[in-house]
C-alpha positions in Angstrom: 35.4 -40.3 13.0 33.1 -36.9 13.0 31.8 -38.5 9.8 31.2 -41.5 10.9 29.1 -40.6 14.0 27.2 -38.4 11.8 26.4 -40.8 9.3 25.3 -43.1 12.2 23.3 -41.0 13.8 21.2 -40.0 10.9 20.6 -43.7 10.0 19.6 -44.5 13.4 17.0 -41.8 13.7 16.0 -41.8 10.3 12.1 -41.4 11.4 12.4 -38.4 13.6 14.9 -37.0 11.1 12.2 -37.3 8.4 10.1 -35.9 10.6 12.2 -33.0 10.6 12.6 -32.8 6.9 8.6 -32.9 6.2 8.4 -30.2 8.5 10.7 -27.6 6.9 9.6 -28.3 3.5 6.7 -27.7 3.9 7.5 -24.5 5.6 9.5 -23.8 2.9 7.0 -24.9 0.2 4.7 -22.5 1.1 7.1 -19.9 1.5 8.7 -20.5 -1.5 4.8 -20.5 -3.4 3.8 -17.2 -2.0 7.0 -15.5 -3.1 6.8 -16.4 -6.2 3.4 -15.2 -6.6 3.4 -12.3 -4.7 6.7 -11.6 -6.7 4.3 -12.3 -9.9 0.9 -11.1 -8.7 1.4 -7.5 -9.6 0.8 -7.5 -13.3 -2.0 -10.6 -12.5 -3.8 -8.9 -10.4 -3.7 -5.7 -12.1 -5.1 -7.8 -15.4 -7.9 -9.1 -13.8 -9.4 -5.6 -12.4 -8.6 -4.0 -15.8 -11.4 -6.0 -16.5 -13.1 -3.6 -14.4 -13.1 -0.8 -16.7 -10.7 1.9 -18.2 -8.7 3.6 -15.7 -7.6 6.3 -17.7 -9.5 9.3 -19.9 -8.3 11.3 -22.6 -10.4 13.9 -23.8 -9.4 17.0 -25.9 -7.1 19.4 -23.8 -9.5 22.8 -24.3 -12.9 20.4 -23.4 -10.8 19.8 -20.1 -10.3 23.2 -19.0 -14.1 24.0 -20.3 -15.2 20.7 -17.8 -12.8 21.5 -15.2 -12.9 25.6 -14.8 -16.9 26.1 -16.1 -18.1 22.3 -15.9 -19.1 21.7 -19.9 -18.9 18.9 -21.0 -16.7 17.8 -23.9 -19.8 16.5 -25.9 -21.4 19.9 -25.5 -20.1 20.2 -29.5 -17.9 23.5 -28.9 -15.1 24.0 -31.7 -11.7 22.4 -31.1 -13.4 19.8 -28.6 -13.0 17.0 -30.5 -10.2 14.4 -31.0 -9.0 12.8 -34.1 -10.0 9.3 -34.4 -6.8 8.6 -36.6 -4.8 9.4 -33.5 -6.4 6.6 -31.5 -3.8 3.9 -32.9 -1.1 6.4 -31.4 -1.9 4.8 -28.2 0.8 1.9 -28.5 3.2 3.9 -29.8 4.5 4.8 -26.5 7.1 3.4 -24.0 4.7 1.6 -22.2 2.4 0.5 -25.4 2.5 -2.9 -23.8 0.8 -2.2 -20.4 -2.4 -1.0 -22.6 -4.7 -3.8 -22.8 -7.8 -2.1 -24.1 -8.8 1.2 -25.2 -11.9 2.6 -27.3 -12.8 5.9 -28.5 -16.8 7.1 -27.8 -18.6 10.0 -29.3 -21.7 10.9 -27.1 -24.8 13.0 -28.6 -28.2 13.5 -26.8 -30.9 12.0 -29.3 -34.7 11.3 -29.3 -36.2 8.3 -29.3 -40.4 9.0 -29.6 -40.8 11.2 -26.6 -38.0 10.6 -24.7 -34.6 12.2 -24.7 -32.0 9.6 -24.2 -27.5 9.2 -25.0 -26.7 7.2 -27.7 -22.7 6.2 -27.8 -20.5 5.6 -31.1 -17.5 3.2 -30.2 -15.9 0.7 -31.8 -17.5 -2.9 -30.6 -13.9 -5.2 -32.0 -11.8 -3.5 -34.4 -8.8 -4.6 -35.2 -6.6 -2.0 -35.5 -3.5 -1.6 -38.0 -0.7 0.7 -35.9 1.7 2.9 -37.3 4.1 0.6 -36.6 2.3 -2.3 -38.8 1.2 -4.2 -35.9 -2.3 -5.5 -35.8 -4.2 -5.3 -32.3 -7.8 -6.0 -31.4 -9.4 -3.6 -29.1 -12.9 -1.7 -28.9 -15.4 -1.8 -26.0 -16.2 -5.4 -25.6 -12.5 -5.8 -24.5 -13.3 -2.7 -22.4 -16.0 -3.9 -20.7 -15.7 -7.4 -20.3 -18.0 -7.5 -17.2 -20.7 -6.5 -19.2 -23.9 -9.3 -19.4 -25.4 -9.3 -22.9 -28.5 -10.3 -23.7 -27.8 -11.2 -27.7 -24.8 -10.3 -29.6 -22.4 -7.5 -29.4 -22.4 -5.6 -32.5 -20.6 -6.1 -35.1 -18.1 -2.4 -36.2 -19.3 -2.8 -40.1 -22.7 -3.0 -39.2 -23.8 0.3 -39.3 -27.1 -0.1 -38.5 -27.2 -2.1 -35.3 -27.5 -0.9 -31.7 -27.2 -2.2 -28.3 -29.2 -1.0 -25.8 -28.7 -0.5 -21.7 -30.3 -2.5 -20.0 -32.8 0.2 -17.7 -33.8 1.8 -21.2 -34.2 -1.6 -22.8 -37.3 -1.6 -19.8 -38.4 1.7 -20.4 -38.8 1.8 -24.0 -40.3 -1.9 -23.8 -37.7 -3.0 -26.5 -36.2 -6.6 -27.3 -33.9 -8.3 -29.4 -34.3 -7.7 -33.1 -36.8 -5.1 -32.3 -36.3 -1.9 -34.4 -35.7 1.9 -32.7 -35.8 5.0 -34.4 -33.5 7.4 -33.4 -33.3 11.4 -34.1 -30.0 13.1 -33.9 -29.3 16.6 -33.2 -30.1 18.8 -36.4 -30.7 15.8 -38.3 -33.6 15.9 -40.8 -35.3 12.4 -40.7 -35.0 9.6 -37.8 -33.0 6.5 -38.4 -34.1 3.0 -37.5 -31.5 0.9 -35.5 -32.0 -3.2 -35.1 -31.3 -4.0 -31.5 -29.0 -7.1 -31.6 -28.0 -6.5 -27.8 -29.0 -5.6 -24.2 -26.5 -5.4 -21.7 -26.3 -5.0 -18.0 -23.0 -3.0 -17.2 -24.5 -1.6 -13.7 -23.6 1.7 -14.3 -25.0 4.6 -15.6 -24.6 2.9 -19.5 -27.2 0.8 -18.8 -29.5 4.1 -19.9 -28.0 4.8 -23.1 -27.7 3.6 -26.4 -24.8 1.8 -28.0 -24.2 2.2 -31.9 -21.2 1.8 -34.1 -18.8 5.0 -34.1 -19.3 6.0 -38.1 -23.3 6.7 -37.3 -23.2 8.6 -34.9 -19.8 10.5 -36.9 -22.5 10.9 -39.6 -24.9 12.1 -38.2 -23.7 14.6 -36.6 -21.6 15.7 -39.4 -18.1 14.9 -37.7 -16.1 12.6 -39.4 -12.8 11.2 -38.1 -13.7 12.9 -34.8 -14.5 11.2 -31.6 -15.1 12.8 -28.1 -12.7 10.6 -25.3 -10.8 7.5 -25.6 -11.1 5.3 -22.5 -8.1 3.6 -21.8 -6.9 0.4 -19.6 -3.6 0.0 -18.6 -1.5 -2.4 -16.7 0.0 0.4 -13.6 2.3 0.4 -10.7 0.7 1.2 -7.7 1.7 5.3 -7.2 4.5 6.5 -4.4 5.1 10.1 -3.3 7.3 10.3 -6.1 4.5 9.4 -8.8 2.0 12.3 -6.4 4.8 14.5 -7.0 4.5 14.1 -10.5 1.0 14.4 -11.3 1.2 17.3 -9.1 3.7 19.1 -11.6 6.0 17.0 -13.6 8.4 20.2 -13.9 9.2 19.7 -10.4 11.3 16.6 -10.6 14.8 16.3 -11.2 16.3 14.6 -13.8 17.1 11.6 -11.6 13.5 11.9 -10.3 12.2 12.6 -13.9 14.1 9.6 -15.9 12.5 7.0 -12.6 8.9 8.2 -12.9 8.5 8.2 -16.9 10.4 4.3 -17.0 8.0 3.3 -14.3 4.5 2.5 -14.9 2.8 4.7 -13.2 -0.4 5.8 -14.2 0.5 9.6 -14.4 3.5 8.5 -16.2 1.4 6.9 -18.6 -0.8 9.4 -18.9 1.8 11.6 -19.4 3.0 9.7 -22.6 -0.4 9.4 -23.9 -0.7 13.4 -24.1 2.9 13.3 -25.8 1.4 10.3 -28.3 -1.8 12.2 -29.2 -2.5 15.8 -29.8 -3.8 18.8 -28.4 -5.3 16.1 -25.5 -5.5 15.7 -21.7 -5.5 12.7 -20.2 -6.3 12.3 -16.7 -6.4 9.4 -14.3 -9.5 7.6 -13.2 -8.3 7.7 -9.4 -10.6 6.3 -8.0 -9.6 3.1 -10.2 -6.1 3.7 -9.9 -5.8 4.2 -6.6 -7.5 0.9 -5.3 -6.1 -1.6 -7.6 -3.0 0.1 -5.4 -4.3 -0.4 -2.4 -6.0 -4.1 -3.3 -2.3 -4.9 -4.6 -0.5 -3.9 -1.3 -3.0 -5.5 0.6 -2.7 -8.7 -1.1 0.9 -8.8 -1.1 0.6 -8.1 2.7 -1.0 -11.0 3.1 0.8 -13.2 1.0 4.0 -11.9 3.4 2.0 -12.4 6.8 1.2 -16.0 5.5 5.1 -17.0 4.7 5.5 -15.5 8.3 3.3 -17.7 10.3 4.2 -21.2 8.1 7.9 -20.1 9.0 6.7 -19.8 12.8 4.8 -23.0 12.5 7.4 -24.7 11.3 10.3 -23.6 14.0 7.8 -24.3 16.6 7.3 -28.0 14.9 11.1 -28.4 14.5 11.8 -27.4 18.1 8.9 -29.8 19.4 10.5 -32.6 17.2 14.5 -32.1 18.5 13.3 -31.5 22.5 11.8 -35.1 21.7 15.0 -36.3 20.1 17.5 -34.6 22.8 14.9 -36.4 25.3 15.7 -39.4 23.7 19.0 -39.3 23.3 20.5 -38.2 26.5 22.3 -41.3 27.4 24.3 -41.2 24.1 25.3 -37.4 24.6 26.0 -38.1 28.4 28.1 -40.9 27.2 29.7 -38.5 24.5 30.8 -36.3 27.2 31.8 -38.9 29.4 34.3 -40.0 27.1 35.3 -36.5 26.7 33.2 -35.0 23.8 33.2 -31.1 24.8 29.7 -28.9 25.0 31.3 -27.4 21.1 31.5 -31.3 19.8 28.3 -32.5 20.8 26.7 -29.0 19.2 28.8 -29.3 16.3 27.4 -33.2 15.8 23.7 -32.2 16.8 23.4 -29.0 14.4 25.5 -30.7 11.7 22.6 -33.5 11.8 19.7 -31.0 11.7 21.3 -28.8 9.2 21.8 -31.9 7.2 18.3 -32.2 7.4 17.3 -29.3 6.5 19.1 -28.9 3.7 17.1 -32.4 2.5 13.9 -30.5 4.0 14.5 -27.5 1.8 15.4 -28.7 -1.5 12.1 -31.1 -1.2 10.0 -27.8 0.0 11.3 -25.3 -2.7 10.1 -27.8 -5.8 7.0 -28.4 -3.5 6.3 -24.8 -3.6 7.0 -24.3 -7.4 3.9 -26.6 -7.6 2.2 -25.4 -5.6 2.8 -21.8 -7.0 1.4 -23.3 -10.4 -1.4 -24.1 -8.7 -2.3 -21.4 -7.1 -1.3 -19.2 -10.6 -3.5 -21.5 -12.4 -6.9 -22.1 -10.3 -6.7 -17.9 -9.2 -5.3 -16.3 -12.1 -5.9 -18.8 -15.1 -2.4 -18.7 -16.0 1.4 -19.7 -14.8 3.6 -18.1 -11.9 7.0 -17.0 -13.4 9.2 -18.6 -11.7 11.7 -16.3 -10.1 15.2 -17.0 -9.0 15.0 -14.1 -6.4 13.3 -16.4 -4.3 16.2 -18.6 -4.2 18.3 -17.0 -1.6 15.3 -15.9 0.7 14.6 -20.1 0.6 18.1 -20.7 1.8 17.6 -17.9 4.7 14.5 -19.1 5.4 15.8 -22.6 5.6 18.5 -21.6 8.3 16.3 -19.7 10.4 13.9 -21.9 10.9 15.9 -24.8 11.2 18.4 -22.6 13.8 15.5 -20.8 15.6 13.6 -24.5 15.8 16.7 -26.1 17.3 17.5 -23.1 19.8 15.6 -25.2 22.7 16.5 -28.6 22.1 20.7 -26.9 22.0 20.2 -25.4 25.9 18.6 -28.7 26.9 22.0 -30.3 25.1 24.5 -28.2 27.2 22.4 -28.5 30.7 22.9 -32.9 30.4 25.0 -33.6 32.9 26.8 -37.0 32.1 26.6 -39.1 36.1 22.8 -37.7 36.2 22.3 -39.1 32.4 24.2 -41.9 32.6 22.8 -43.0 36.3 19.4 -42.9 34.4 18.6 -39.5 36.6 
């Protein structure tokens, strides 16, 4: 009989009941989109502000207490300042190989050009680089430094004699593409001309120096297989008190604190790994990087979570517009229901079985709603899919209940104040 009445019900009010449905899915769509991409936006978000610029440096360990304790620099040429280029590849050879996206090693020299004293910057442009392991990755600085503009072509790492010039110097030297520059090392005896296939626009303090392939300026200075820093970017969690701790004094930690930080991706952590990969270096955060693709990642993820919020909200508040309506409407039946006997617990039990029916219909529809809707968003924000995580399940179902319960709250006290005579006398 329960069944029956149920199944009744639900045909006769079929509209407002798919009223209902629309409602919570797409409460539910929405909620189940923004979990999945704030369950997915970490390493997405990261990826697109590594295109910002390394946010890691590792320079040789006695150049950083020189720089930190007396302020030289690490280019200033003193003995046992200088890395080995071989180690570079050493870089993805560590536990967290795959959260470095780009790195490039520089070697910076003051040099002449006419009158003017200027930086010129060996780096590899696009090398593909064979790792000890055998696998083949392309890095240099034009992964680095994406967000560069360039005027021409980037350089090519076997072309020995090509340069790329910032874009402020480019101005002040009055040069163009193809033009020819003759630079003058330190103690080198003759100046050597350069082709300028490039002018770029980084907006930083590059765009007054002088870009050339790594092996002339290792040449010229009579250094070879040595390189000044690497700049690295890497894929990071954003740091807790525990990752602080750490880069505070990694001694500190316990071993259950110890065995957390170096399997998380922090980026002391993988700094830490990069001094253990390469020797006799030091490499130290960018922090001011680090630290606000942190902050940007909370921040977004806050969002994302106040957004789910007020759908969820929306969407009670439509539910329990919808069901007033519908008790409203339906007050003779229930007063008849009662009259015949029906207790408050039976006419509840019918009512929520009904709108929990519906629901469930609502949230099935809203969850593969939202999975499109995710792919959407992943797509035309990120240029790329949203994992699909089955996390989000379970918080769908809860979500699905709440609303639908917290929605119905209202129309349920109207239910138990019908009085049968008042109803039924039309009162």
């Amino acid at each position: 009989m329960f069944w029956e009445m149920l199944k009744g019900a639900l045909v006769r009010q079929s509209r407002k009941m798919f009223m209902v449905a629309i409602t919570i899915a797409l409460g539910v769509s929405l909620t189940t989109a923004m979990l999945n991409v704030m369950l997915d936006v970490g390493d997405k978000v990261n990826r697109e502000l590594k295109a910002y610029g390394a946010n890691i440096t590792v320079i040789p360990r006695a150049a950083s207490v020189l720089r930190d304790v007396y302020g030289i620099e690490a280019s200033s040429g003193k003995t046992g300042q200088y890395l080995q280029e071989a180690d570079v590849g050493k870089l993805k050879t560590i536990f967290w190989a795959n959260n470095i996206v780009a790195f490039s090693p520089l070697l910076e020299t003051k040099a002449t050009v006419g009158s003017d004293d200027i930086t010129v910057v060996g780096t590899w442009f696009n090398r593909q680089l064979e790792l000890p392991t055998g696998e083949v990755v392309e890095t240099g600085i034009k992964e680095l430094k994406s967000w560069w503009t360039v005027e021409g072509n980037w350089i090519n790492d076997a072309d020995i004699k090509g340069a790329m010039v910032g874009s402020t110097l480019a101005r002040k030297l009055n040069l163009h593409i193809g033009d020819s520059v003759e630079i003058a090392l330190p103690g080198g005896t003759q100046r050597e001309a350069l082709t300028v296939q490039g002018i770029f626009n980084s907006g930083g303090a590059e765009d007054d120096q002088i870009f050339v392939t790594l092996p002339f300026v290792q040449q010229g200075l009579n250094l070879p297989g040595k390189i000044g820093k690497i700049e690295v970017s890497a894929i990071t969690t954003p740091e807790n008190e525990l990752a602080r701790k750490a880069a505070h004094d990694p001694k500190s930690l316990s071993l259950k604190e110890w065995e957390t930080w170096y399997c998380t991706a922090y980026v002391s952590s993988i700094a830490y790994q990069i001094e253990e990969a390469v020797g006799d270096s030091r490499a130290k955060p960018v922090r001011q990087v680090a630290e606000s693709e942190g902050t940007i990642l909370q921040k977004t993820q806050l969002l994302m979570l106040l957004i789910t919020g007020l759908s969820l909200a929306g969407s009670a508040l439509g539910i329990s517009n919808l069901l007033m309506a519908n008790i409203m409407e339906r007050s003779r039946e229930f007063g008849l229901l009662k009259a015949l006997g029906a207790t408050d617990r039976d006419v509840l039990l019918l009512t929520l079985t009904e709108i929990m029916t519906t629901g469930l219909v609502g949230g099935i529809a809203g969850y593969f709603l939202g999975l499109g809707f995710a792919q959407i968003i992943g797509h035309n924000v990120f240029g790329t899919a949203v994992a699909i995580n089955g996390m989000v399940i379970p918080w769908v179902i809860i979500s699905v209940i709440l609303i639908t319960l917290v929605g119905s709250l209202p129309a349920m006290r109207m239910l138990l104040s019908l009085r049968p005579a008042a109803v039924l006398h039309g009162r």
